[in-house]
PyMOL Python script that loads the backbone (N, CA, C, O; Angstrom):
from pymol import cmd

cmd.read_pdbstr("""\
ATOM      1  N   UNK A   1       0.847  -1.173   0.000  1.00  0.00           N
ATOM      2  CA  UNK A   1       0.000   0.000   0.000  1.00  0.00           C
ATOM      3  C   UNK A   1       0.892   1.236   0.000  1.00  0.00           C
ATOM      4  O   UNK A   1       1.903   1.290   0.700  1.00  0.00           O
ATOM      5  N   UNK A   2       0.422   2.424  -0.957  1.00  0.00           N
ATOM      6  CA  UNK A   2       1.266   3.310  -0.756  1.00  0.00           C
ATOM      7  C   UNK A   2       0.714   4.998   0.161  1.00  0.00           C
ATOM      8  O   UNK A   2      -0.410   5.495   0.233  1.00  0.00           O
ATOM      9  N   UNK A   3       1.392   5.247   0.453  1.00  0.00           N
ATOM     10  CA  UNK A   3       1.015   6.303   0.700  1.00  0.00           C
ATOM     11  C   UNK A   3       1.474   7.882   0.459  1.00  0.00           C
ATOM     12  O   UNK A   3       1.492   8.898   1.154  1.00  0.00           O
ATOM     13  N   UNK A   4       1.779   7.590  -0.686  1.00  0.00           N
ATOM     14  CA  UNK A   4       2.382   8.823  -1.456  1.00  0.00           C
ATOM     15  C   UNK A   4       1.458   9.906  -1.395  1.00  0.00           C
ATOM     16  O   UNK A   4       0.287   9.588  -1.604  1.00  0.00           O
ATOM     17  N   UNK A   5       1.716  11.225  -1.136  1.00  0.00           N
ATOM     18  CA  UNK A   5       0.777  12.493  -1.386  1.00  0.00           C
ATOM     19  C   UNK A   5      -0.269  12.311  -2.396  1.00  0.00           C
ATOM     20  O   UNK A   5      -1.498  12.235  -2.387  1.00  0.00           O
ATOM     21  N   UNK A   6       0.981  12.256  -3.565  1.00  0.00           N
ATOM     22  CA  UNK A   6       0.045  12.686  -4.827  1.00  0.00           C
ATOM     23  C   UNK A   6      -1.547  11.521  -5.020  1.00  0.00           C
ATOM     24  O   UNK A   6      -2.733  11.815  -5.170  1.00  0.00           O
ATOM     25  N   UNK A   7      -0.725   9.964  -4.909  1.00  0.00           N
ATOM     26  CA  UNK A   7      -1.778   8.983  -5.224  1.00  0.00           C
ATOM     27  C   UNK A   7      -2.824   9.276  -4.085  1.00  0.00           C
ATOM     28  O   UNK A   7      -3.916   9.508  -4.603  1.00  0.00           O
ATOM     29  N   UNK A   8      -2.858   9.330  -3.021  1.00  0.00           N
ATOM     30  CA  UNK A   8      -3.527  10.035  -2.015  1.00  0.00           C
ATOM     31  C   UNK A   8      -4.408  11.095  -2.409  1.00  0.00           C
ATOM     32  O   UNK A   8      -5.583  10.876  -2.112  1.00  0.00           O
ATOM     33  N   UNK A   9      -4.148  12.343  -3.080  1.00  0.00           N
ATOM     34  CA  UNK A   9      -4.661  13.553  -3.540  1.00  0.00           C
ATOM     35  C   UNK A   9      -5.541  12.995  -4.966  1.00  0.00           C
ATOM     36  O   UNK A   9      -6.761  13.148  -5.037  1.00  0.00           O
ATOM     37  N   UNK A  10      -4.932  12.495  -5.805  1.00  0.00           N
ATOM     38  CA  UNK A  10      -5.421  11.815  -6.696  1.00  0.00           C
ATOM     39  C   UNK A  10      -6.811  11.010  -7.087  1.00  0.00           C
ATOM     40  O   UNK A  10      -7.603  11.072  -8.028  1.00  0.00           O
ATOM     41  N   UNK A  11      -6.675  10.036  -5.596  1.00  0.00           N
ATOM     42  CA  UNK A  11      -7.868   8.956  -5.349  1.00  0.00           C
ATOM     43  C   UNK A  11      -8.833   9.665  -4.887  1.00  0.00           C
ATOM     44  O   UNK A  11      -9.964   9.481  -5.338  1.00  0.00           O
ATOM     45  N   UNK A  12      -8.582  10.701  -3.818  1.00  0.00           N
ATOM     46  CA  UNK A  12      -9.961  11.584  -3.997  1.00  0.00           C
ATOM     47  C   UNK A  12     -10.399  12.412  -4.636  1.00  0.00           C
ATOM     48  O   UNK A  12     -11.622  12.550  -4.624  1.00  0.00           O
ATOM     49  N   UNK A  13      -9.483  13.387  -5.537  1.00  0.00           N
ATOM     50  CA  UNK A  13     -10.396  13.740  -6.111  1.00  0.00           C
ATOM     51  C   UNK A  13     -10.757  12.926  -7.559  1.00  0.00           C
ATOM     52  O   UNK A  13     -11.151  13.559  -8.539  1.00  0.00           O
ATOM     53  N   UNK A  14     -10.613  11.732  -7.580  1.00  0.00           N
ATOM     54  CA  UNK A  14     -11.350  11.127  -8.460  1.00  0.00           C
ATOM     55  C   UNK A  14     -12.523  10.333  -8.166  1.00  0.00           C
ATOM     56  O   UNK A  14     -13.440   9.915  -8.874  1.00  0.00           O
ATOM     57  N   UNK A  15     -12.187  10.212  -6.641  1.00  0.00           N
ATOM     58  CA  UNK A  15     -13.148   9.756  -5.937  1.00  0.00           C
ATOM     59  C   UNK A  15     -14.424  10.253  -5.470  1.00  0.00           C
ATOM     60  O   UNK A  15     -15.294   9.679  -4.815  1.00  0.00           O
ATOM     61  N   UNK A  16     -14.344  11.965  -6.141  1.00  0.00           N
ATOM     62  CA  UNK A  16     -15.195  13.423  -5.604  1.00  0.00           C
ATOM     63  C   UNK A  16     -15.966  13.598  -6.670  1.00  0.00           C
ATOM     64  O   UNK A  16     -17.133  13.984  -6.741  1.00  0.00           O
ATOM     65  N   UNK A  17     -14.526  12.993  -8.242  1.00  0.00           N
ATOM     66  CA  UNK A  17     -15.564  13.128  -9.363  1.00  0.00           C
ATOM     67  C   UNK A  17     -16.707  12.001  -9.716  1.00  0.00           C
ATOM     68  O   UNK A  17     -17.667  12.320 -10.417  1.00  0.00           O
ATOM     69  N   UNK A  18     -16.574  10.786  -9.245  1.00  0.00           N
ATOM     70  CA  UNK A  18     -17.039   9.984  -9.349  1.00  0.00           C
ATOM     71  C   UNK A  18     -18.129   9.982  -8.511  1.00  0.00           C
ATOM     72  O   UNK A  18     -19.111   9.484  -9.062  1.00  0.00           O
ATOM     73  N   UNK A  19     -18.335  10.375  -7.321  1.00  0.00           N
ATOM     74  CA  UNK A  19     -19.160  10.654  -6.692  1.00  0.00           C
ATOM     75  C   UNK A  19     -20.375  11.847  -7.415  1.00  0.00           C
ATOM     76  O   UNK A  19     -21.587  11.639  -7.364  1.00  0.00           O
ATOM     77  N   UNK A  20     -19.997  12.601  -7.810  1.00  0.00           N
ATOM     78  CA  UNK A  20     -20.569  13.655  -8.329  1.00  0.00           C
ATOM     79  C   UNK A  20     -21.475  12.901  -9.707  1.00  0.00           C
ATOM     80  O   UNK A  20     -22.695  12.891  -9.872  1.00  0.00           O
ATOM     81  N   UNK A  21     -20.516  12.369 -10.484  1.00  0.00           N
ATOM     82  CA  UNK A  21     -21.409  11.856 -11.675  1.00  0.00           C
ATOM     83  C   UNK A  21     -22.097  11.006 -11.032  1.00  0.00           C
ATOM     84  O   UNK A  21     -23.248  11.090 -11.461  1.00  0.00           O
ATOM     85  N   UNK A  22     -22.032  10.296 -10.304  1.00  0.00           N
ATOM     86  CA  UNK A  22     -23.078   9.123  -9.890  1.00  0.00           C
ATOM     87  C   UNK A  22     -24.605   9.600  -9.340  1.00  0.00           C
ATOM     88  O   UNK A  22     -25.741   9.187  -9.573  1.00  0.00           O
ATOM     89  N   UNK A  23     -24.066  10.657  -8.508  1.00  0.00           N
ATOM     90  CA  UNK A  23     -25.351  11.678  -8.240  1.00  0.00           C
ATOM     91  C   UNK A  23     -25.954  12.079  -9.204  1.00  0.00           C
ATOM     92  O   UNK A  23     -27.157  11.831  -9.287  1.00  0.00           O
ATOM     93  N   UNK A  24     -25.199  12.920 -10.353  1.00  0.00           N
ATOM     94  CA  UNK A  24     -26.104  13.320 -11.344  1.00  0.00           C
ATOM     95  C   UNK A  24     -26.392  12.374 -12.240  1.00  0.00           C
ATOM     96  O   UNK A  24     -26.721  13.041 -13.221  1.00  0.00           O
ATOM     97  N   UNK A  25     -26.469  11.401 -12.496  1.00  0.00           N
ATOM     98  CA  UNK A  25     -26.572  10.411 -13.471  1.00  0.00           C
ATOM     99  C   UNK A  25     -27.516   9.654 -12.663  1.00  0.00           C
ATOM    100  O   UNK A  25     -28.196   8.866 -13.320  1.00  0.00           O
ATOM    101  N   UNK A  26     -27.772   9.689 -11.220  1.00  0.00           N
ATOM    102  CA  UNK A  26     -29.097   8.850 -10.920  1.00  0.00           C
ATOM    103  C   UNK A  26     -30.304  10.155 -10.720  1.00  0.00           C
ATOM    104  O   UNK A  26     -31.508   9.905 -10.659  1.00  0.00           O
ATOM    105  N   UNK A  27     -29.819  11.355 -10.645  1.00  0.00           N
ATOM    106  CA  UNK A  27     -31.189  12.187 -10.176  1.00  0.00           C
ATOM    107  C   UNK A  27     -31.807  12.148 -11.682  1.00  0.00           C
ATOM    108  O   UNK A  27     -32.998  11.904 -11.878  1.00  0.00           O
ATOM    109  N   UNK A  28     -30.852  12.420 -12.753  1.00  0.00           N
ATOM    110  CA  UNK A  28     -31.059  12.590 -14.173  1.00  0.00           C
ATOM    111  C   UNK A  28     -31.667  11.724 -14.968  1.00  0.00           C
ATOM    112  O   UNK A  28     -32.412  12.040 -15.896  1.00  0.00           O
ATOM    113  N   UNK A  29     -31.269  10.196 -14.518  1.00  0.00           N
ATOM    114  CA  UNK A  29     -31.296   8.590 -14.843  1.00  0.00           C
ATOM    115  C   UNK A  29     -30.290   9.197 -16.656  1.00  0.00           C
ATOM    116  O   UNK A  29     -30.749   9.596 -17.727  1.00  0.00           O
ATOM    117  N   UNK A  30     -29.232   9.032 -16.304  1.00  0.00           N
ATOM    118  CA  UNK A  30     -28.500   9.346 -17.400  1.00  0.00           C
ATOM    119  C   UNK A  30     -27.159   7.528 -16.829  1.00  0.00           C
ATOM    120  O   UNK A  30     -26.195   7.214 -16.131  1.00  0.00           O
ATOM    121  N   UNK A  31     -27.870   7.145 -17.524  1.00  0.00           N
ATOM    122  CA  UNK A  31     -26.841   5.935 -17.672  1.00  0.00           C
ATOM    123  C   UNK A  31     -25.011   5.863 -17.930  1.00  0.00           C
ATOM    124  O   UNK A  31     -24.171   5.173 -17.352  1.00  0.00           O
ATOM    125  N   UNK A  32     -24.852   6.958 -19.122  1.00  0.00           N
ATOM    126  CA  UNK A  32     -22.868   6.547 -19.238  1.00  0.00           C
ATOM    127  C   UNK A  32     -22.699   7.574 -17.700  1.00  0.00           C
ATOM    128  O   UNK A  32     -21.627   7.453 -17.107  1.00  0.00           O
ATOM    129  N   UNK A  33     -23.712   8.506 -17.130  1.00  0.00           N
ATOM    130  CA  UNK A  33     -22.411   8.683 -16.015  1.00  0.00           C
ATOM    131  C   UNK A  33     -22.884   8.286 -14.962  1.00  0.00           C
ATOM    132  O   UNK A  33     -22.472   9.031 -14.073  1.00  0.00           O
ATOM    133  N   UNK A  34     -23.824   7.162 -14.379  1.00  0.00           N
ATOM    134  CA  UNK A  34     -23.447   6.509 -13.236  1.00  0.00           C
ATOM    135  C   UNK A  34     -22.792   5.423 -13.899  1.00  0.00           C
ATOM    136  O   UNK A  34     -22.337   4.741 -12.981  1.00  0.00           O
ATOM    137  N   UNK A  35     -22.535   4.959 -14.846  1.00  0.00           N
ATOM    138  CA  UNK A  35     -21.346   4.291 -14.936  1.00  0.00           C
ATOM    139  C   UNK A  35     -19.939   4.446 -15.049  1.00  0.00           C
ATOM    140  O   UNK A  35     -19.032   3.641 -14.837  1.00  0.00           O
ATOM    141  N   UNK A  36     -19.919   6.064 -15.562  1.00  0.00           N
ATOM    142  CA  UNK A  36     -18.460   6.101 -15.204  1.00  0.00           C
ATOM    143  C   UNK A  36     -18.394   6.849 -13.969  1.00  0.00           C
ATOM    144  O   UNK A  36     -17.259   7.248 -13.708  1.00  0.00           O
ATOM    145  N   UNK A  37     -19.310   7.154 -13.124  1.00  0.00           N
ATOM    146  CA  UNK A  37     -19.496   7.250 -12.014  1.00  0.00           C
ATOM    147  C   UNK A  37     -18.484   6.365 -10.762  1.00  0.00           C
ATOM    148  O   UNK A  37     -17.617   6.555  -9.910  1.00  0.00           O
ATOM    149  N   UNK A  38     -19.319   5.310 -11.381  1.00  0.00           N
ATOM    150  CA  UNK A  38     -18.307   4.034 -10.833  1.00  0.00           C
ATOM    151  C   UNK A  38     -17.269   3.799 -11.097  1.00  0.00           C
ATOM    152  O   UNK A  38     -16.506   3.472 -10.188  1.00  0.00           O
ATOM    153  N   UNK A  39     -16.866   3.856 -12.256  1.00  0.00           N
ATOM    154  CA  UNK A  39     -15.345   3.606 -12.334  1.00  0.00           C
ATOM    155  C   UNK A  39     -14.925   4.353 -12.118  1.00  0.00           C
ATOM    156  O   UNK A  39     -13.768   4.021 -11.860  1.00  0.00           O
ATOM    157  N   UNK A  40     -15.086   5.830 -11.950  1.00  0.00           N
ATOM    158  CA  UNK A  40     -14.017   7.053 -11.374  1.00  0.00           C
ATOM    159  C   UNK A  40     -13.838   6.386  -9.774  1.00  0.00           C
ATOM    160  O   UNK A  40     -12.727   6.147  -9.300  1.00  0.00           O
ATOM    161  N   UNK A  41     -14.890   6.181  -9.178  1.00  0.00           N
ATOM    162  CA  UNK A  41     -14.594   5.372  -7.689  1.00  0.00           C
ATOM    163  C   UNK A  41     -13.988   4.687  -7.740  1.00  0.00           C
ATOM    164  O   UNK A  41     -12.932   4.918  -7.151  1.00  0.00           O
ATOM    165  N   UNK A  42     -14.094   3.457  -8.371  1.00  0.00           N
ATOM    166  CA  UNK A  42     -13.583   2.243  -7.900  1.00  0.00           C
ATOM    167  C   UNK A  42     -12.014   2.322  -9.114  1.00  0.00           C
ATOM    168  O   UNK A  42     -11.289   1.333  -9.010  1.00  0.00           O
ATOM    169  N   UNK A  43     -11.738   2.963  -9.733  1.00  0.00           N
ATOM    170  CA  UNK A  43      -9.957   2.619 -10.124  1.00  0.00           C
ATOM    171  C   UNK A  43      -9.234   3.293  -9.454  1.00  0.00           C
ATOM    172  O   UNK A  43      -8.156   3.685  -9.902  1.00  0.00           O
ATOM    173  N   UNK A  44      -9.475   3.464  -8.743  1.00  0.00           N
ATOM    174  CA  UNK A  44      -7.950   4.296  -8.138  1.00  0.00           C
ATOM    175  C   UNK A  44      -8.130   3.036  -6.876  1.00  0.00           C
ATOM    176  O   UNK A  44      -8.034   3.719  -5.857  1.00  0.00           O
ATOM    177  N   UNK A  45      -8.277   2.007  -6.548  1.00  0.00           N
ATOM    178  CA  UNK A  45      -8.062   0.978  -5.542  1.00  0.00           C
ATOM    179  C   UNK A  45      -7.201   0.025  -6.572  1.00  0.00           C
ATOM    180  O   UNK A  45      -6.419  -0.863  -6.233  1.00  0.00           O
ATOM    181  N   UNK A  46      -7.478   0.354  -7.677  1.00  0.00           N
ATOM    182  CA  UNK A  46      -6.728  -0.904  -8.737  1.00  0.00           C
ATOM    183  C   UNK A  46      -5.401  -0.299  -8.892  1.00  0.00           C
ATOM    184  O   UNK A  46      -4.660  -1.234  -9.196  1.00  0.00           O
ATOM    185  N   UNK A  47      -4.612   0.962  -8.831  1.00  0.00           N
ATOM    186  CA  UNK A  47      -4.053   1.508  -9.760  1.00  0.00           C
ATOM    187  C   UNK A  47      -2.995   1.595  -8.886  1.00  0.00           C
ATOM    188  O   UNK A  47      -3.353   1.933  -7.758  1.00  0.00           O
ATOM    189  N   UNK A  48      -1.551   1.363  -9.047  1.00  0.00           N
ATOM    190  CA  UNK A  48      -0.426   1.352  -8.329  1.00  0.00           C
ATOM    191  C   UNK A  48       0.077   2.583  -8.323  1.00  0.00           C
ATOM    192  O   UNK A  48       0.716   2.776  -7.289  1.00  0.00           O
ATOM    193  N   UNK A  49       0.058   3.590  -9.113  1.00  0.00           N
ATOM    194  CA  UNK A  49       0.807   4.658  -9.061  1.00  0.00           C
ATOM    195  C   UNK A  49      -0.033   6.068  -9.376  1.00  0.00           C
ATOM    196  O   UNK A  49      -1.111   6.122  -9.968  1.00  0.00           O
ATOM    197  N   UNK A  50       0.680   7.131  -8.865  1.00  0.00           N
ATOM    198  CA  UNK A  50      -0.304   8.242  -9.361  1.00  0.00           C
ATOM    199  C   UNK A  50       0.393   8.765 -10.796  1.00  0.00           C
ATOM    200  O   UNK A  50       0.205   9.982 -10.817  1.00  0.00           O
ATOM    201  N   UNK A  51       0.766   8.555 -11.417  1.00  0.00           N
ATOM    202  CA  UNK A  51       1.179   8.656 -12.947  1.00  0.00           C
ATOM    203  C   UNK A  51       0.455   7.911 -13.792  1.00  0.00           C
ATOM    204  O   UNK A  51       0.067   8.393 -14.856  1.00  0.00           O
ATOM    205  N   UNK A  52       0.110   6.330 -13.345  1.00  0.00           N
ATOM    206  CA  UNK A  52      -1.218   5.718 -13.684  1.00  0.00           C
ATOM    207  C   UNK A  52      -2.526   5.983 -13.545  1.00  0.00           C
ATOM    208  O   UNK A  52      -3.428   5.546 -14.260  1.00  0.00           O
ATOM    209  N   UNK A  53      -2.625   6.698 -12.625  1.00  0.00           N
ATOM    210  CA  UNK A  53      -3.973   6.730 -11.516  1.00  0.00           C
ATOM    211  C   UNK A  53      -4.568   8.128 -12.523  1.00  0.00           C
ATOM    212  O   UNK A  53      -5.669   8.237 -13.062  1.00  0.00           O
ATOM    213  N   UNK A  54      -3.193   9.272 -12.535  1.00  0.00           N
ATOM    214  CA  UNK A  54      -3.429  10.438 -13.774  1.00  0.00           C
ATOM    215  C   UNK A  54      -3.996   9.849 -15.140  1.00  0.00           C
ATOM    216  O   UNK A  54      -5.198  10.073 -15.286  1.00  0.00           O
ATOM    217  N   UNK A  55      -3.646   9.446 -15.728  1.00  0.00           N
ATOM    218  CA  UNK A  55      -3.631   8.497 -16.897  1.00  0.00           C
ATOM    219  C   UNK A  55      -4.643   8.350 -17.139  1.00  0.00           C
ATOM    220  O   UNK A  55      -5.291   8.970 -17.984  1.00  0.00           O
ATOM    221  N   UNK A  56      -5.004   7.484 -16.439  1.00  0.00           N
ATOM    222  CA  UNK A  56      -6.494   5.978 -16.472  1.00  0.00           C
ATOM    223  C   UNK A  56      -7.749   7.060 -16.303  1.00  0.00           C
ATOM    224  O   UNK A  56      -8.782   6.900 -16.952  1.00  0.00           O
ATOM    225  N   UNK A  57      -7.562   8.307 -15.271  1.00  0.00           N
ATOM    226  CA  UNK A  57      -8.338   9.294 -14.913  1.00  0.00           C
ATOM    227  C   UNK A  57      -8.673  10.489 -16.288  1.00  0.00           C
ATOM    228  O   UNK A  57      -9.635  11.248 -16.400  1.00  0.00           O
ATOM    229  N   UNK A  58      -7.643  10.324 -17.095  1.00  0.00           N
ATOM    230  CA  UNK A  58      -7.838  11.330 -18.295  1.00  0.00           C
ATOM    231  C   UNK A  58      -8.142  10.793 -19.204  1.00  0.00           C
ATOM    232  O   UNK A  58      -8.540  11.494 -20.134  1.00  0.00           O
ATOM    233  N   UNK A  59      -8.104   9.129 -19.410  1.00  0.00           N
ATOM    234  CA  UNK A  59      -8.847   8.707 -20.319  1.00  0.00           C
ATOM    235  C   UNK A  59     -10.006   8.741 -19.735  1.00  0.00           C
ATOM    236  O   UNK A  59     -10.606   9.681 -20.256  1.00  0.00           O
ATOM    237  N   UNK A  60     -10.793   8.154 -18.794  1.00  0.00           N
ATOM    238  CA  UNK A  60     -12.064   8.147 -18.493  1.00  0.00           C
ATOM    239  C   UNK A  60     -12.445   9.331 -18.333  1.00  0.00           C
ATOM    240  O   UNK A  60     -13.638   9.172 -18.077  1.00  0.00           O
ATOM    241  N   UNK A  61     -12.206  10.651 -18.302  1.00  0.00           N
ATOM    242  CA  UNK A  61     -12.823  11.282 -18.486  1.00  0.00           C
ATOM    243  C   UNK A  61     -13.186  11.919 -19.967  1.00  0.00           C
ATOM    244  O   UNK A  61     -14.286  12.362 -20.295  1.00  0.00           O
ATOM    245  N   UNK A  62     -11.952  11.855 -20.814  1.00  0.00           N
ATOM    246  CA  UNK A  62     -12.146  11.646 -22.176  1.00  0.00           C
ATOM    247  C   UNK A  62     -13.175  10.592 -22.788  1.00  0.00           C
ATOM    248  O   UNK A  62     -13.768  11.113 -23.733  1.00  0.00           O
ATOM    249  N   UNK A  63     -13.590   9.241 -22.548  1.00  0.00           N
ATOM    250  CA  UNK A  63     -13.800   8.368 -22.914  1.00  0.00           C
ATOM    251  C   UNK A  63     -15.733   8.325 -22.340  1.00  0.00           C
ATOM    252  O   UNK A  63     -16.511   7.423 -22.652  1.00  0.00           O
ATOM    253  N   UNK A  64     -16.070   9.482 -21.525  1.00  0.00           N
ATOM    254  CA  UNK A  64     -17.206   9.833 -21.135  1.00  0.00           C
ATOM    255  C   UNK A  64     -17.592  10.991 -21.791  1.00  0.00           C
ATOM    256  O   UNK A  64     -18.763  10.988 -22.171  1.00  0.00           O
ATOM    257  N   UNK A  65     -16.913  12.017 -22.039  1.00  0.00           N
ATOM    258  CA  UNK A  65     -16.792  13.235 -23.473  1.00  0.00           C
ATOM    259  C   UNK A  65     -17.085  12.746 -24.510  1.00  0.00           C
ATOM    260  O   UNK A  65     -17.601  13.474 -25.358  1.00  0.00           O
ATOM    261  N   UNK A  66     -16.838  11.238 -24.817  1.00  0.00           N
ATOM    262  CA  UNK A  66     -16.581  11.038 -26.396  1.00  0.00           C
ATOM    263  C   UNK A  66     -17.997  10.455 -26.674  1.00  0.00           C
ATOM    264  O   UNK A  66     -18.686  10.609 -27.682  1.00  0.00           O
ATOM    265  N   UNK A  67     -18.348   9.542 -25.214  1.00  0.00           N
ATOM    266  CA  UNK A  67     -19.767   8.740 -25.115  1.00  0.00           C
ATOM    267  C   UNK A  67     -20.925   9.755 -25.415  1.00  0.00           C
ATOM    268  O   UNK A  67     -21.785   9.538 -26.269  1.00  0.00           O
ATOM    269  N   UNK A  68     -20.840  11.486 -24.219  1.00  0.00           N
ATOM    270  CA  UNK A  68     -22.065  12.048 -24.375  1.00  0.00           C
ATOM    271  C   UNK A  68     -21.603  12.761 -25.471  1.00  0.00           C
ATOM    272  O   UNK A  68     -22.181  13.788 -25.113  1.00  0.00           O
ATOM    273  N   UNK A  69     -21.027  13.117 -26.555  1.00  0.00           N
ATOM    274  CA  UNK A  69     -20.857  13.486 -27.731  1.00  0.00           C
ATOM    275  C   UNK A  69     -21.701  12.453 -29.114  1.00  0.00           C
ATOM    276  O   UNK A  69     -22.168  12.839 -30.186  1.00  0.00           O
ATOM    277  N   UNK A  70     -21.633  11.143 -28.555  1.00  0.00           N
ATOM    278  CA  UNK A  70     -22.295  10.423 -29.519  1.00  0.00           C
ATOM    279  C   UNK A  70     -24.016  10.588 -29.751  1.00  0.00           C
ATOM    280  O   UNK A  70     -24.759  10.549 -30.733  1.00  0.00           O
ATOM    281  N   UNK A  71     -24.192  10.788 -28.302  1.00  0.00           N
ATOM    282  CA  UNK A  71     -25.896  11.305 -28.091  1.00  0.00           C
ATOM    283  C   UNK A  71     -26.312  10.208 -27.276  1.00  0.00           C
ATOM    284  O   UNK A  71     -27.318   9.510 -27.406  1.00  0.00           O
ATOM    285  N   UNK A  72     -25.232  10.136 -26.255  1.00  0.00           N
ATOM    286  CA  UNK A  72     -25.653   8.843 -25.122  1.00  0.00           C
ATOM    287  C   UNK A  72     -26.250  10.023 -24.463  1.00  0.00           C
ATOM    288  O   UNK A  72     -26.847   9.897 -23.393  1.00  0.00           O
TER     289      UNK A  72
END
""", "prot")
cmd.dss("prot")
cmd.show_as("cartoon", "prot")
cmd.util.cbc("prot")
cmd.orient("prot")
C-alpha cells in the first residue's frame, strides 16, 4: 500500500468526481455517467501509481466526453 501524497490527492479527487457523476446520473437517470461514475470510484483501488492513476483518470474522463458526444 502506498502512501504517497500525490496517489492520495489523486484517489480523492477522483473519488469526488465519481461521486458527483453518480449523483447526477441517478437524479437525471443518465446511464454513461453513473457508470463512469463508478469507475471514477472504484480505479484508483486498482491503480499502483499516481502517474497511472493520472492516466487511467484522463482517459475516463475523455472516454465519457466522447460517449455524451455520440448522443448517449
Amino acid at each position: 500500500m502506498s502512501f504517497d501524497p500525490w496517489s492520495i490527492l489523486l484517489s480523492f479527487t477522483a473519488g469526488s468526481i465519481g461521486l458527483v457523476l453518480l449523483m447526477y446520473g441517478k437524479k437525471q437517470a443518465r446511464i454513461p455517467h453513473l457508470v463512469w461514475g463508478v469507475l471514477f470510484i472504484v480505479y484508483p483501488y486498482l491503480v499502483p501509481s499516481a502517474s497511472w492513476m493520472l492516466a487511467i483518470g484522463a482517459g475516463l474522463g475523455v472516454g465519457l466526453w466522447w460517449v455524451i458526444r455520440l448522443g448517449w
